[in-house]
N, C-alpha and C positions, 0 to 999 in steps of 0.2 A: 319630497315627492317620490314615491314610487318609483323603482327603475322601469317599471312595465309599461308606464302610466308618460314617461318622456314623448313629448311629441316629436315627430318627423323632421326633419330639417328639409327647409324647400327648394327647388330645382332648379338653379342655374336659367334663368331665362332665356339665356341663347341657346340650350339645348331643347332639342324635339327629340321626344323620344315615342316605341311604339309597338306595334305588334303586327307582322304579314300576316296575311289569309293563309300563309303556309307555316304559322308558326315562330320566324325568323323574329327577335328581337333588333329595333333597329334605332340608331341614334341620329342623329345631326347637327352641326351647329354650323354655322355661316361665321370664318373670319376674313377679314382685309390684312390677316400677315403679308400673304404674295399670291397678288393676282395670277387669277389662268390656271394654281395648284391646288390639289386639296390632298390630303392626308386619307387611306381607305384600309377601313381594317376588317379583316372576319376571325373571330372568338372562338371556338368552340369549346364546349365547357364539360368535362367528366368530372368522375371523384379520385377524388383527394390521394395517391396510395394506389391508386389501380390504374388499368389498361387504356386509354379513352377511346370510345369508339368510333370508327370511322374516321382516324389518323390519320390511316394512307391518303385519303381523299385531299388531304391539304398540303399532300408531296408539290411544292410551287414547281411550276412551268419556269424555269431563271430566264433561260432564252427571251421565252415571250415576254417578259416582266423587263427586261431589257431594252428588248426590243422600241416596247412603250417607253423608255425614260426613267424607269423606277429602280431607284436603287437600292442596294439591300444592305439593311443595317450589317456590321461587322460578322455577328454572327449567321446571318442567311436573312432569306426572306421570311423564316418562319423559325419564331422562339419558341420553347419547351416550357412547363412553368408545371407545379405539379396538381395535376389534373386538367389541364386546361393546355389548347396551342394557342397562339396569336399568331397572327399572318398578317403582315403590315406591307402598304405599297405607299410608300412617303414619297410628298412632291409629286405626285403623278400630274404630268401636265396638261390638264382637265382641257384647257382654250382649247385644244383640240379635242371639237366633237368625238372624233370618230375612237380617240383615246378613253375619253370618259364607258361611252357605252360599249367596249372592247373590255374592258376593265369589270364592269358592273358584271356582265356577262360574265366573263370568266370566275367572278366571285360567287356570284348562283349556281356556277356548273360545279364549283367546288364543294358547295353546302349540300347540294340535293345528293350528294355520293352518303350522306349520313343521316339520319333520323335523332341522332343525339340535340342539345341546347345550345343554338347558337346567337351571334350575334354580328350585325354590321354596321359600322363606324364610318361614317362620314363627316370628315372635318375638313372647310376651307372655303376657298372663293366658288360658292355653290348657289345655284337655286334650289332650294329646299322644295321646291313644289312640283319641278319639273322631275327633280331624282327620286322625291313620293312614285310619281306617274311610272316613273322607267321601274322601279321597283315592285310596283303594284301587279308592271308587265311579266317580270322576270319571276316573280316567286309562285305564278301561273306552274313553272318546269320544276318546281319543288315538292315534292311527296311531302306532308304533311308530318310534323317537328312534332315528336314526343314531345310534351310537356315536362315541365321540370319537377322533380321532386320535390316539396317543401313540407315545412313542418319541423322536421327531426334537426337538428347541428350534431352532424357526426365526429365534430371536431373534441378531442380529448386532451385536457394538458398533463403531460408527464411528467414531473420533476427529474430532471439527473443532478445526484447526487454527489458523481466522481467527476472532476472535470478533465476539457481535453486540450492536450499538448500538441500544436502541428510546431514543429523546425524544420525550415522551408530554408532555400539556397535562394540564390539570385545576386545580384548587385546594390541593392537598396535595404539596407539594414533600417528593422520598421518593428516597433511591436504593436499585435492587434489584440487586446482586450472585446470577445463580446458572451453578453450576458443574453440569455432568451428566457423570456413572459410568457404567460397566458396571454393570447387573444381578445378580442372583445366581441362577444358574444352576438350571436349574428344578428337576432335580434335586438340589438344596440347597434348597429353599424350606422346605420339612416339618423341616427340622434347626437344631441348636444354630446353627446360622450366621447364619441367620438372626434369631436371637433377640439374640444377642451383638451383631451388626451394630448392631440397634436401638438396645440398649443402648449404643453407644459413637457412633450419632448424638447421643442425648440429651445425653452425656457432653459430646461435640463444642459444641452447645448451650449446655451448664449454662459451659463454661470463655472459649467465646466470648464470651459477654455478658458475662462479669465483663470479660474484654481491652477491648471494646468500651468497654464502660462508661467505664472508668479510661481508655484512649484519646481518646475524642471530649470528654474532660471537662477533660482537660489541656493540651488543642489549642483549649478553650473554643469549642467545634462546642455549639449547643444541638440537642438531640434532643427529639423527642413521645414516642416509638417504636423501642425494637430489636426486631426479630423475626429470630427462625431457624424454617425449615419443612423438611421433608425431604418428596421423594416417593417413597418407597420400593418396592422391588421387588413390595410387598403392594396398590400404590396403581395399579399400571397393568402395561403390558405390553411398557412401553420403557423406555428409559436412567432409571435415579435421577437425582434433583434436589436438588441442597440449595441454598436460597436465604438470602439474610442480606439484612435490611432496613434501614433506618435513615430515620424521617418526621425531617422538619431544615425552616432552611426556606430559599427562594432562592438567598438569598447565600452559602450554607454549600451548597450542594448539592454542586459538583465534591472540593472539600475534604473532605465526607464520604465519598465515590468513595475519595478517595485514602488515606484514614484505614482504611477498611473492607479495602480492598489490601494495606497494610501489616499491619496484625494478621493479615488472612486467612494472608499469607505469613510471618510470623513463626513464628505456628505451622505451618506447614508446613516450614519449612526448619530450625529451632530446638529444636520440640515443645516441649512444657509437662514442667516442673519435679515429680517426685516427691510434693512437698509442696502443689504446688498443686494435682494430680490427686488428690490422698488427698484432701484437703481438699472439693474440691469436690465429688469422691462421695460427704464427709460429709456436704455439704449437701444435697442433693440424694437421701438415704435414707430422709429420714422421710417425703418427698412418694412416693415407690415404695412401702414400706410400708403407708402409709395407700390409695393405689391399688388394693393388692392387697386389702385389708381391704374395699373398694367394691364391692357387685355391680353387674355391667354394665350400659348400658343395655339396651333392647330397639334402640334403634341401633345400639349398639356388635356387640352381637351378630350384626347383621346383616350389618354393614359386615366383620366376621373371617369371615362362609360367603362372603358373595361373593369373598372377596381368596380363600380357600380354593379355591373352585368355579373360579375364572379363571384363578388364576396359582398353585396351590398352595400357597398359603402357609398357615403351622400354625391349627389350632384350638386351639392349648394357650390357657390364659387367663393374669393377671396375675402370677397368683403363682411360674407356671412362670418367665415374664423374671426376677420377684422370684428367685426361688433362681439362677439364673445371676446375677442383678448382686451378691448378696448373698455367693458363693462363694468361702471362702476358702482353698482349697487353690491359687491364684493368690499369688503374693509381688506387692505394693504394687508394686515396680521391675517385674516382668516386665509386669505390668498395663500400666505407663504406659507400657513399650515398645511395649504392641502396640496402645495408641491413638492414641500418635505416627504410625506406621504408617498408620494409618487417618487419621489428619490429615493426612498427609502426601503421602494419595492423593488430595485430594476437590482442592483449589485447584492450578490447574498453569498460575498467568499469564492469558496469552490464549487459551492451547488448552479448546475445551469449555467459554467465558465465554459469558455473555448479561449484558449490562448495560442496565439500564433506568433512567430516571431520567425523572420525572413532573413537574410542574408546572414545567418550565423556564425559566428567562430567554433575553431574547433571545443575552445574552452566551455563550451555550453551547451549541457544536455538537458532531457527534460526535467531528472530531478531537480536539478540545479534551479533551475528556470521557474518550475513550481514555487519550488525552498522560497526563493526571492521574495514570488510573487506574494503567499501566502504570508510571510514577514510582514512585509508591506501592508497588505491588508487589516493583520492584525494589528499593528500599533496604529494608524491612520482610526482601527474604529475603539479603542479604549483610551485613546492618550488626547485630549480635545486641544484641537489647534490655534495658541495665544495668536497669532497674527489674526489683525482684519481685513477680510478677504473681501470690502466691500468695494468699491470701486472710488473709492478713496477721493469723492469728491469735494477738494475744497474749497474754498472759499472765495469766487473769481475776484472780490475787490482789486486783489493784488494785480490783477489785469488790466484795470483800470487807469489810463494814461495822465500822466498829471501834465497841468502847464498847457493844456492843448488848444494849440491856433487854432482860430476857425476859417473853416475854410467856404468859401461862397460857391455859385452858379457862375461860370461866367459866359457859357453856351449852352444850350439846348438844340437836338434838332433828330429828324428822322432818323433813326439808323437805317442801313438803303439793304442790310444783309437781312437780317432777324425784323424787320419792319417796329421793332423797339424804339428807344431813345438813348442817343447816342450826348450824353453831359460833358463838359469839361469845365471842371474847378479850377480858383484861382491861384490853387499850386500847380496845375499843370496837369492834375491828374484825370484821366481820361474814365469814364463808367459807362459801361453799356448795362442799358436792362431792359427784360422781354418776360413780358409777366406771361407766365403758362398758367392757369386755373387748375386745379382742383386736386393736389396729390398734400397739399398740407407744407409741403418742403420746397426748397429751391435749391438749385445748383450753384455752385459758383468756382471761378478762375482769378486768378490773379497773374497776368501773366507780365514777366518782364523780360527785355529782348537781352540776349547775351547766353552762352551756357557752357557746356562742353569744352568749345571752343577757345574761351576764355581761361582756363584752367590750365598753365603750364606743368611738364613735367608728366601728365596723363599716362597712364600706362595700357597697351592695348586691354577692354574687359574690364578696367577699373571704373570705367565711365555710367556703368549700372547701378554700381553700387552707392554713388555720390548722391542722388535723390533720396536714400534711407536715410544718410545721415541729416536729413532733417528733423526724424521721427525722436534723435537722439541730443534733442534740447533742454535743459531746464529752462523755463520761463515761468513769469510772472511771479515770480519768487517761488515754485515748484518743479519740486526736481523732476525729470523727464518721464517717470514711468505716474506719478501723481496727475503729472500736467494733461497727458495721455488718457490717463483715466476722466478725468476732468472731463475735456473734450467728449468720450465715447459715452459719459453717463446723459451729457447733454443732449446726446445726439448727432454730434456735429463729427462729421470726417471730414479730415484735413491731410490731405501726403503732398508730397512733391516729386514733380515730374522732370525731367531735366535731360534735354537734350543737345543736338550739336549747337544749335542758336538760341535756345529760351529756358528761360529758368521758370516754372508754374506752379503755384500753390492752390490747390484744388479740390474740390469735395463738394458736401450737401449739409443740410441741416434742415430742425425744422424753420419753419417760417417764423415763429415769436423768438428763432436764435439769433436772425438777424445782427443783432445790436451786439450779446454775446461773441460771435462770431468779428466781427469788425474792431472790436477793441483787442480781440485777442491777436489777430492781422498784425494790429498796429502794435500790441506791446512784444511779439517776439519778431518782427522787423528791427523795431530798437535794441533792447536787450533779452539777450537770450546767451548760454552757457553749454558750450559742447560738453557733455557725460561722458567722461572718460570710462568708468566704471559701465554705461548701457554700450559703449563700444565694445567693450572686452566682451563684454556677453554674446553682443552683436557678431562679431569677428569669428566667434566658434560655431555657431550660425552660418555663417557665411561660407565657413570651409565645407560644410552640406550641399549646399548652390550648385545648383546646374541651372544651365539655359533651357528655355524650352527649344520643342524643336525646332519652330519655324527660325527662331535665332540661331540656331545651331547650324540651319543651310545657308541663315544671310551671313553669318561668320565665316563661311567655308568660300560664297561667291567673291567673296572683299574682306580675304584673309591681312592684307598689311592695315584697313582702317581702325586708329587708334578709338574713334569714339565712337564704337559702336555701343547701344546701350543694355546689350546681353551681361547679366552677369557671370562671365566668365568662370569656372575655379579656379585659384588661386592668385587672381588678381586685386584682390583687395590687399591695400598696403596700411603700413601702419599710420600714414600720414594722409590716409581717405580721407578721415578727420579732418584734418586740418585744412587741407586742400577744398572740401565741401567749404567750409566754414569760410574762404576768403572768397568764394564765389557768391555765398549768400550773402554775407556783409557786403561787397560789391553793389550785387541786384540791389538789396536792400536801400544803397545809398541816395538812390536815384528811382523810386516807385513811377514817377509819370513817365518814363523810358517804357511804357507798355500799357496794358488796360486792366481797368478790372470788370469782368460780366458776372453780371447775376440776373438768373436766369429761376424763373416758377412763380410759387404761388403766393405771391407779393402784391401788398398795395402801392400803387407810385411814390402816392404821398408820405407815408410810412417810410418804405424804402430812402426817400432824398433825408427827411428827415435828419434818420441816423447819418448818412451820409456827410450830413454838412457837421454833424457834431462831430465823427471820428477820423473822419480826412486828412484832416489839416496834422493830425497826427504823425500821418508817414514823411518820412524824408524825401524832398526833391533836389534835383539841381535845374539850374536855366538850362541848361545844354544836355542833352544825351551823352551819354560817354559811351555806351558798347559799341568795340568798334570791330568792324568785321576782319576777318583773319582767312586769309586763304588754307587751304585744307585741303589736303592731297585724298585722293579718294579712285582706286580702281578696282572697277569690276571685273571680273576673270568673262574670258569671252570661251565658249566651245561648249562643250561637253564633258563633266566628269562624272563618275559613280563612285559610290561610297556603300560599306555594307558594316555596320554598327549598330549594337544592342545600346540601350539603358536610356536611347532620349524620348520612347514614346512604344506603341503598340506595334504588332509586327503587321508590316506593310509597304506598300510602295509611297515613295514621298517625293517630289518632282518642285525646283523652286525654276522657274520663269525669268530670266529678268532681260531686259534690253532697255537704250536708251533712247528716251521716248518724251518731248513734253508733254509736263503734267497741268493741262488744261482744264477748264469746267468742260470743255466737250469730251475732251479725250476721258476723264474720271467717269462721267456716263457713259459713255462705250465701251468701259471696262467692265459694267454690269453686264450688257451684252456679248463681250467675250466671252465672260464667265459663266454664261449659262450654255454656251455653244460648245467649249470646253467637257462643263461638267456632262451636258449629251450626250458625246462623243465616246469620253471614256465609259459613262453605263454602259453605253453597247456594246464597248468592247469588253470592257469587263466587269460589268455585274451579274451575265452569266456564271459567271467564276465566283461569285461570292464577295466581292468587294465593294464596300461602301465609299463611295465617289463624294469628296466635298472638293470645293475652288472656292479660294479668294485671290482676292485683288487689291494690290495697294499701289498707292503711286508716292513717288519721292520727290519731294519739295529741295532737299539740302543733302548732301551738298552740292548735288547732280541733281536734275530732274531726270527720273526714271519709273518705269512700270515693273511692279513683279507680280508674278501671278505663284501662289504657295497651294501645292494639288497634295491630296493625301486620299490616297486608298487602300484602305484597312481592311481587313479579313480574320477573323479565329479560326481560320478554314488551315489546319498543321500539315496539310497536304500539299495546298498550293505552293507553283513553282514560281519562287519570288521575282527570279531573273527570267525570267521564259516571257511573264506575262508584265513586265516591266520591259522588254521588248514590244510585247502587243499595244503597249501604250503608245510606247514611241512611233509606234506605226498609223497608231491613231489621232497624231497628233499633228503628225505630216502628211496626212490624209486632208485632215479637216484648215489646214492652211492653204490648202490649194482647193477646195470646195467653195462655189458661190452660198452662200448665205439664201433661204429661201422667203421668200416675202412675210408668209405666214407668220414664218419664226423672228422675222423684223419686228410685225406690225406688234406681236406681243410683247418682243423682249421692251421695245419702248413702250408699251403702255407700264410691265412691271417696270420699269425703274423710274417713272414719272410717280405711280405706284407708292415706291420707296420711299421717296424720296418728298414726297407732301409726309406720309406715313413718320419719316425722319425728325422732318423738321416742328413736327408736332408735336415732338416727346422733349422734356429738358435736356436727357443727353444727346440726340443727335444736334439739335439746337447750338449745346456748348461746345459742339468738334465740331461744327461748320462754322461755327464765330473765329474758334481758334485757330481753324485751317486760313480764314480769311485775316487774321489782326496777328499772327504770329507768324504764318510759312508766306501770306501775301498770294493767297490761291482765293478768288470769290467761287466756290464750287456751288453758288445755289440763286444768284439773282436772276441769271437768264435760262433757268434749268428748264423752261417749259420749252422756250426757240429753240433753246440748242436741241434739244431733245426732237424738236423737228427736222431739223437739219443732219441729223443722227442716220444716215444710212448705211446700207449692208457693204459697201465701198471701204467704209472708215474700219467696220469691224472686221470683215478680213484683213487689213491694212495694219492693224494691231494683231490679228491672231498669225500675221504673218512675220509680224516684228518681233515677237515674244518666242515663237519658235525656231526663228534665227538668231537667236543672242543667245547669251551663257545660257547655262544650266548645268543645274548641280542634281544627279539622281541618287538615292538615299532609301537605300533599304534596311530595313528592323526585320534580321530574320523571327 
């Protein structure tokens, strides 16, 4: 067919989209993310390369934007992009009338300062018919919107020839590989070409990293980090990007250049193997599936009208890519031919390079750094690579449990948390399941009580690490990076969680994996073989590790707790190994010491089924053994600051914590904290340019406790980090001593009533309320409607009063 001749791709059904009497383009979509907010954008559109007019007009009022509740992403209220501003007011807290049409207002008064192409965005808990009518009002005060140009794509692609060297400083030695494309042509944006395109980045992505992977691993290159990022034709209004990352450190930097070259050009000169492409898009189906099954955010939505509004690109949604990637009137060969293709346009050498490389040694300039690079490249695309890089999937028989008891029903009955069925077999073994419809997959838990705890000898930091060393198995008669593959080609993710009291083995799959999934349970419960060789590997890996941040503040409030489960540096020991290893043959010995849930899109009958055939498999004993261990554990009380580069963005960072039970009532009134918090500080400071998030956790073990973790970030090189990390604190001790006002009551309960149906609808909130209830012993969801009545502005100053009097730790990233 014709490329001219491709039809349209159709429109997202939850968006409206449309045209003012004055010109203005306008979108819409109505979600149930979170009630009472909606996301509100205004566009404005020039060319590509030049001046855009009527700039000024979209200088934000910060004050007033504040004032309303809206905070401003890191870099301001209004991003730059070339030819085009956006001017975003996220969250604005719509429940209040007089907010909405204060807001609206203000976006018309912005638009009608220019005659240029604009556009506005509305996403969230909207009536779409009422914000027509206010709209219809407002664009009344609008001078009549030039029309936009169309016809001509003044877009041109340029070839560069010479590529470029950036040697950058910093703390985090990283190289960045990126190659830039021609575009897709604008008239192609709205079509299957587009969608496919995507599709066969990701692809690009999903085959990369495995090469990479197995690459830098047998080269013994230790990595933090791969990443692939694309900027696509939907992201801007110049040349695509595709960038490949790899965090390493020092010593390994140019090495990694050259590793990263090689692979790039392998597959480019070579292409990928039939069996690895099939493969890999088998892995890589249930996470598209389950995408598709997601509704959008109020982001997301936002981010597909403007890519729409600027650069045409489709409004279709997820499930539209889904039936293109999922289409089978494509043969498996013709497929891989035409992603070959596509691989084989993106990397071309030096022509169209940018190479970057961050926290340098002296020893490495850019000759140097080229030399490497180009090596690399060149033997990667004339010297064709004998290993098979397919995903090595073989042959599960050897999974297969021999000798296996069967095991019966010997209860049935309501589950009273998930409204499931809660089984018990006559080994003892416990099964919840809660069929969710319609994503193709289910979740699932295995969880057994004991963890951390249980581990003598522990070293502070080491206790993060102990959970990986599951990844580093052989089983089923396959050694651990085979077995690994195995798994990922199937589909099926499997990690382990492991903290002060429970040991969890955890993931998703698809739903015909069920059966796969359960024998493989069973066969590396029995026998399984720590990889001394995937440690070693692992271990120089490890010495890269850093916590993130929020670990980095709970390590600093409760500096003596040895199992915290941050992975520390330099706490991994030689004997992580072995020490994981006697805690999982431990769990292991004794499966009905805990439950298993599964959770999705399951038939009963089905599900018991396999059940009764692969049960009888796991080992029990009559009695529970894990036995509880007391655990010393203190929290730092007062006030400290802390000012430290390399664990996140430059910003203020603020951790909460006080000791509090952690109830189903009190877990809801932490949502209403949380937003009275995050209020407080916009006003104070998202005049200033700081983007305000709060969360809220509560601690089960070994203390019950609340912490609430604040971060407000800025690119703003100006602001005074410690000046307005005082305004904070002022703001915080304000809002402790303020009544709560009814208004802001009646919504924050309706959002976390809201939430929390919203939650329990999805598999994963489902499998962290099962587990917060069968593992910590918290039911956070059976009385959630009463409690939620009984939820007054009493309780929430009560905690916002608790939290401000107990530790804290403040932390700034100049």
């Amino acid at each position: 067919m014709p490329a001219q001749t491709l039809p349209q791709l159709p429109t997202d059904q939850s968006i409206r989209r449309g045209v003012l009497r004055c010109g203005i383009n306008y979108y819409m979509s109505v979600t149930d993310q979170y009630t009472g907010q909606a996301d509100i954008t205004m566009v404005l559109k020039g060319t590509p390369g030049a001046d855009i007019p009527g700039a000024d007009a979209y200088t934000p009022d910060a004050e007033f934007l504040a004032r309303m509740g809206v905070s401003p992403q890191p870099d301001g209220y209004l991003s730059r992009r070339d030819g085009a501003l956006v001017a975003r007011m996220e969250a604005a807290p719509v429940y209040r009338s007089e907010v909405l049409d204060s807001l609206l207002l203000y976006a018309f008064g912005k638009m009608s300062a220019t005659n240029a192409p604009q556009a506005l965005i509305i996403s969230g808990d909207i009536d779409p018919v009422e914000i027509k009518k206010k709209m219809d009002i407002f664009s009344m005060l609008v001078p009549r919107i030039n029309p936009e140009a169309s016809g001509q794509d003044l877009y041109r692609w340029t070839a560069t020839p010479a590529p470029k060297i950036e040697l950058r400083g910093g703390k985090n030695p990283a190289v960045e590989v990126q190659y830039a494309s021609a575009r897709i042509p604008s008239h192609m944006m709205n079509t299957a070409q587009a969608l496919v395109t995507d599709i066969f980045a990701l692809e690009f992505r999903q085959l990369l990293r495995h090469r990479l992977e197995r690459d830098l691993l047998e080269e013994g290159i230790p990595f933090r980090e791969i990443g692939f990022s694309a900027r696509r034709s939907a992201d801007s209004p110049g040349d695509e990007q595709y960038t490949v990352l790899v965090e390493t450190d020092a010593a390994h930097l140019e090495e990694a250049g050259r590793v990263i070259a090689s692979t790039l050009a392998s597959m480019a000169a070579f292409g990928v193997q039939e069996d690895e492409f099939t493969q890999g898009k088998d892995a890589m189906t249930p996470g598209m599936y389950a995408g598709a099954a997601q509704k959008p955010t109020n982001r997301e939505y936002t981010d597909r009208c403007i890519a729409s509004f600027l650069y045409g690109a489709p409004l279709s949604g997820r499930k539209e890519m889904l039936r293109l990637f999922a289409l089978k009137e494509v043969s498996d060969s013709v497929e891989t031919h035409l992603f070959n293709q596509f691989a084989a346009a993106l990397p071309q050498q030096l022509s169209n390079l940018t190479l970057r490389y961050s926290a340098v040694p002296d020893s490495l300039d850019s000759d140097r750094a080229l030399f490497r690079y180009n090596l690399g490249y060149l033997w990667g695309s004339v010297v064709k690579p004998e290993k098979d890089y397919s995903w090595r999937a073989a042959d599960s028989l050897g999974l297969e449990p021999e000798n296996l008891k069967k095991a019966r029903i010997k209860s049935e009955k309501p589950e009273p948390v998930s409204g499931g069925m809660l089984w018990t077999f006559s080994n003892g073994i416990r099964v919840i399941f809660k069929p969710i419809k319609g994503s193709g997959s289910f979740s699932y838990a295995l969880q057994m009580n004991g963890g951390l705890a249980q581990i003598p000898g522990l070293k502070e930091g080491e206790g993060g690490y102990i959970a990986d060393m599951f990844t580093l198995y052989d089983a089923g008669g396959l050694r651990a990076p085979v077995f690994r593959d195995m798994l990922e080609a199937a589909g099926i993710k499997m990690d382990a969680r492991v903290d002060l009291g429970n040991t969890i083995i955890e993931g998703s799959a698809p739903s015909k994996r069920l059966g796969l999934l359960l024998k493989t349970l069973v066969s590396i419960s029995n026998e399984r073989k720590p990889n001394v060789n995937c440690f070693e590997a692992y271990s120089r890996n490890a010495a890269l590790a850093r916590p993130t941040l929020e670990q980095r503040l709970e390590s600093l409030i409760a500096p003596s707790f040895v199992y915290t489960d941050a992975k520390l540096p330099g706490a991994l020991q030689p004997d992580t190994q072995a020490k994981a290893e006697r805690l999982f043959e431990d769990r292991f010995s004794h499966v009905n010491d805990g439950v298993l849930i599964i959770c999705g899109d399951l038939d009963e009958g089905y599900v018991k089924k396999l059940l009764l055939r692969y049960l009888g498999g796991f080992r029990t004993m009559k009695l529970p053994s894990a036995s509880k261990k007391a655990v010393h554990y203190r929290s730092l009380s007062g006030s400290t600051s802390y000012a430290e580069e390399g664990y996140g963005k430059r910003g203020i960072y603020i951790l909460l914590d006080a000791d509090y039970p952690f109830t189903a009532s009190n877990y809801l009134c932490g949502f209403a904290a949380r937003e009275a918090v995050r209020r407080a500080l916009i006003k104070e400071l998202g005049a200033k340019g700081y983007n305000v998030d709060v969360q809220v956790k509560g601690m089960a073990k070994p203390q019950e406790r609340l912490r609430m973790f604040i971060s407000c970030r800025t690119d703003d090189m100006d602001a005074d980090l410690r000046s307005d990390l005082s305004s904070a604190r002022k703001a915080l001790s304000r809002l402790a001593g303020t009544p709560v006002e009814k208004q802001d009551m009646d919504m924050w309960r309706t959002l976390t009533e809201h939430r929390m149906k919203a939650s329990l609808g999805t598999r994963e909130g489902m499998m962290e309320t099962l587990l917060a209830r069968y593992a910590n012993g918290k039911d956070l969801s059976s009385r959630y409607g009463e409690n939620l009545k009984e939820l007054g502005a009493d309780k929430v100053e009560a905690m916002l009063k608790a939290l401000t009097q107990g530790g804290r730790i403040e932390y700034i990233i100049p």
